[in-house]
N, C-alpha and C positions, 0 to 999 in steps of 0.2 A: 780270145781275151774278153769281149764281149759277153760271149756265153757264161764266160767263169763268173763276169761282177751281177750278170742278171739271176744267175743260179742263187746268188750269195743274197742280193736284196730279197727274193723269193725266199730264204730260210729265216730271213731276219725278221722279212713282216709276219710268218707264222708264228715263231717265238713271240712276239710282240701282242699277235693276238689271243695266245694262250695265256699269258701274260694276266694280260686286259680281262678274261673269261673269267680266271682263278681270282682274281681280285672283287669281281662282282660277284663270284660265288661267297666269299669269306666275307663280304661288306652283307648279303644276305642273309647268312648266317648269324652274322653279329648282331644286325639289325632283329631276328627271329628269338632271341638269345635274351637279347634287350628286352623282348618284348614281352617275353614268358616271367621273366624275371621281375619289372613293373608289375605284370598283371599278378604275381603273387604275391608282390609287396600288398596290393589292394588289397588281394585275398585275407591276408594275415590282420591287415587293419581291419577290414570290415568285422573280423572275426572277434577281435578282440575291443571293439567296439559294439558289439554285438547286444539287444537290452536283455537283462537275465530274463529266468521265466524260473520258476521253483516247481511247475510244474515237470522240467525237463530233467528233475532230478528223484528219483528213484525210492520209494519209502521202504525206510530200515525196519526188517522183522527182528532187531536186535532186542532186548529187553534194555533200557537204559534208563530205569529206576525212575526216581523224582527229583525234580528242580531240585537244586542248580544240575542236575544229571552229574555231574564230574567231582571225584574225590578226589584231590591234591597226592602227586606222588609219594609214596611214602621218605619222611623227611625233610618234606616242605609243607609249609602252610600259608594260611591266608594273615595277613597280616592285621591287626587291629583297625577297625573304621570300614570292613565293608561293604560294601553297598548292598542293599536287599530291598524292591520294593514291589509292591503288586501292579504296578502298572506305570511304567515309565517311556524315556525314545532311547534309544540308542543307536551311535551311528554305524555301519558297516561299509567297509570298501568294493562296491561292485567294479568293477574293470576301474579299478582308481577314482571314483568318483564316490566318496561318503555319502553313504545311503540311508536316511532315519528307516527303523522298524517299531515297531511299541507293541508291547505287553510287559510281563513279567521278567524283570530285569537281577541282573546277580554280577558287581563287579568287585574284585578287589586286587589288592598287591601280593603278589606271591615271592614267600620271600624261605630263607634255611630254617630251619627247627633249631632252639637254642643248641648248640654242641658241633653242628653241621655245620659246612661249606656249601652257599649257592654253588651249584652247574645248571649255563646257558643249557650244556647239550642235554645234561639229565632232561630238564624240567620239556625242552622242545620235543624227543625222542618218543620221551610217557605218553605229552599229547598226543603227538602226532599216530604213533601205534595204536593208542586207544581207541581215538577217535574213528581211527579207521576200520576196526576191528568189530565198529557197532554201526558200520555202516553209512559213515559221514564222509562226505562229497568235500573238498577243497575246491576253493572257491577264486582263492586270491593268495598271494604269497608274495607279497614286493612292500614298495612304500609308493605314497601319494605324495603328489607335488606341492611346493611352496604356495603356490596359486589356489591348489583346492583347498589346504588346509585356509589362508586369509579366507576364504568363499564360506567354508562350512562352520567354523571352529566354535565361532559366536552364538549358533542354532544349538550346541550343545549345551543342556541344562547341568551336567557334571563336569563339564569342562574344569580342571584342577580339582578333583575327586580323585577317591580312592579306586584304583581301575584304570586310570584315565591313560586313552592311546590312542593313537592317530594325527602323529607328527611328521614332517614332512620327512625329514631321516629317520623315520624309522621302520623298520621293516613287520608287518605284521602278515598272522599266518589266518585265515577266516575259511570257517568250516560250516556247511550246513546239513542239518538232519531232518530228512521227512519222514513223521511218524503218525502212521491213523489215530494211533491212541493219544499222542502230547500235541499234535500239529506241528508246525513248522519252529526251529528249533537254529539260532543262531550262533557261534562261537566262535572267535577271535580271539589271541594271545599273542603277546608280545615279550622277548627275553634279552639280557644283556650279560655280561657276568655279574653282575649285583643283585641283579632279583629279576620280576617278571608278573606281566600283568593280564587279567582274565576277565574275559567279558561272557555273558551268557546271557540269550533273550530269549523264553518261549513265547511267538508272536500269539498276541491275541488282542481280537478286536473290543474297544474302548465302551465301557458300559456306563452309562449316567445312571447317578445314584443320587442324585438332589431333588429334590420334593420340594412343591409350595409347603413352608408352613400353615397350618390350620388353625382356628380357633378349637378346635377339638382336640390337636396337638398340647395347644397349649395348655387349658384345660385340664387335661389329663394328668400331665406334666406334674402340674402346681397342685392337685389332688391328692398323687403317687409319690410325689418326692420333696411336694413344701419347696420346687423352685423350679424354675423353666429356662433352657440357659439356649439363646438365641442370637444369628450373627446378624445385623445390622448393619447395612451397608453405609457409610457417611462419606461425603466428601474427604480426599487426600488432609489430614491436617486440621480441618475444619468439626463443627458440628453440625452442618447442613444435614438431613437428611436426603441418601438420594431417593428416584422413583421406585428402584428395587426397593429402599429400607422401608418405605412408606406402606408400601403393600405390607410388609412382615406387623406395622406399626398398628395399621388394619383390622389386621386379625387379632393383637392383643385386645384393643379399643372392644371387638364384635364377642371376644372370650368375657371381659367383664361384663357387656351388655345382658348376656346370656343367663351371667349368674350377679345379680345386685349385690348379694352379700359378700362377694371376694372384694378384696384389698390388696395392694402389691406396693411392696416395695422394688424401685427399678435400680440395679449397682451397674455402675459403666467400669469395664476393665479395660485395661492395657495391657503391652509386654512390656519386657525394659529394656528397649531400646533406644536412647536420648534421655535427656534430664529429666529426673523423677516429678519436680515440681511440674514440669511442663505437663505430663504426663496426667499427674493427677487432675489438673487442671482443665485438662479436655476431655477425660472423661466424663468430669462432673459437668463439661458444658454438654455432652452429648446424654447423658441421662436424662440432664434436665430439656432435651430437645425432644425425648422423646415422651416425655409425662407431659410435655406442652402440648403433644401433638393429639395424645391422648384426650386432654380436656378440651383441645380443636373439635373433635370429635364428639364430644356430648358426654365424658366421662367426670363424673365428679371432681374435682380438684382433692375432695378429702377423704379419697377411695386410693391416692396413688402419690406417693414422695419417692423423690429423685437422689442421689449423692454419685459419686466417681471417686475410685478407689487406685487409680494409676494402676502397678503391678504390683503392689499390694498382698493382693491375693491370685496367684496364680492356679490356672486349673491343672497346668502341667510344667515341666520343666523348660526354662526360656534354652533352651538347648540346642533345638534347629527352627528350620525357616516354618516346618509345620507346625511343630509346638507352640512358636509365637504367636501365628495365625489362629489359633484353637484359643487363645489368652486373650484376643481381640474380640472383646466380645461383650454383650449386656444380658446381664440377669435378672430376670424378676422372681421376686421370694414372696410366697404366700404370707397374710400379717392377719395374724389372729385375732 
């Protein structure tokens, strides 16, 4: 009897320890399992956190024409107001992070041909085949978060323009083309059932085009055209001139010195933005700041009269932000 319960303890602790064996095996297993499984979560993040490089993308032997590069599907077009300018920012979503580029910019709304019915899928499809077909790389496909957009939204100079995307619901598709011949070549589109929006950037680096004025400038000017039309920098509101305007004031002062017999009539311009009288009013105190400055100078008093003409006489249409800028302005007219 003895024998029987010792035989029986003897089977029970080997069960027990096989038991105990197979459970450390499956707890290391699981533990291993675990561990593969984190280490490609990291993988996955570091990857897609990853910083672009535009070098790692592949230049297209496609032929793809000239800015904007892309004809609108047949049956859709660009809606009125789009945007076109030689050198602008625009933002692109690198791994969800709105990313400025600048150069040569092209946005607008895409929307049915009068008779037509917008389609999301048409207008997505077109692109998407096209683009691929000339050799452009997909970059980004989702939407950016509420957080990036408050971060970024403000840094855009079009924000609520024609074009405009990059909201935190919405989904955009960002395409990029390396070409020897155009350079680096950006494209994002956005589609809903109602229409759809297009952004296009050939990147290129920012060239300064402003020159000191000269008295030789000016000169020439008032020679060639009977009038010299020059921006003046002045204090916000004011007639002050600032340290930039003074320099430009300068060279007018060293252009009469040059020649004794010239005469100038000086007109201050405005755009028409706020009240007309007001307007007028500070222009004629800024003319007369600058004939003042002039006879500071050593210029005759009865070589140079002053008046401010508000927006009056505009050089271009008060239209947009740059037109007005171009209106803001003083002229001096040769007086025979």
């Amino acid at each position: 009897m003895k024998k029987t319960v010792l035989i029986l303890a003897f089977s029970a602790l080997i069960v027990s320890c096989n038991q105990a064996n197979k459970q450390q095996e499956n707890n290391e297993s699981n533990a291993v399992e675990t561990s593969v499984e984190a280490n490609e979560g990291k993988t996955e993040e570091a990857n897609s956190s990853a910083e672009f490089n535009i070098e790692d993308i592949a230049f297209s032997t496609a032929d793809i024409g000239d800015f904007p590069f892309i004809n609108l599907p047949k049956g859709l077009e660009a809606r009125k107001g789009a945007i076109q300018k030689n050198f602008d920012v625009c933002f692109f979503p690198i791994n969800g992070v709105m990313t400025p580029f600048e150069g040569k910019l092209y946005k607008a709304n895409v929307t049915a041909v009068q008779g037509e019915e917008y389609s999301q899928r048409y207008f997505e499809k077109s692109m998407e085949d096209y683009l691929l077909s000339v050799g452009a790389v997909k970059v980004f496909d989702g939407e950016i978060t509420k957080e990036e957009f408050e971060r970024y939204n403000k840094q855009d100079p079009n924000k609520g323009g024609s074009g405009d995307m990059g909201y935190w619901n919405q989904n955009m598709k960002f395409y990029v083309i390396r070409s020897q011949e155009k350079g680096n070549i950006y494209i994002q589109f956005t589609s809903n059932n109602a229409g759809g929006t297009l952004n296009v950037l050939q990147e290129e680096a920012f060239q300064q085009t402003i020159t000191k004025v000269t008295a030789d400038d000016i000169a020439k000017d008032l020679t060639e055209k009977g009038k010299s039309i020059l921006y003046i920098n002045f204090d916000v509101d004011k007639a002050n001139i600032t340290t930039e305007g003074k320099e430009v004031v300068t060279q007018i002062a060293e252009a009469l010195q040059n020649d004794k017999s010239l005469k100038i009539a000086i007109e201050g311009h405005t755009d028409n933005t706020g009240d007309a009288s007001y307007n007028k009013k500070l222009s004629n105190e800024r003319a007369n700041a600058v004939m003042n400055d002039l006879i500071a100078n050593g210029i005759d008093k009865s070589r140079v009269t002053a008046k401010g003409f508000g927006a009056e006489k505009p050089l271009v249409a008060n239209d947009s932000e740059e037109n007005k800028a171009k209106n803001r302005r003083v002229e001096l007219i040769k007086v025979n």
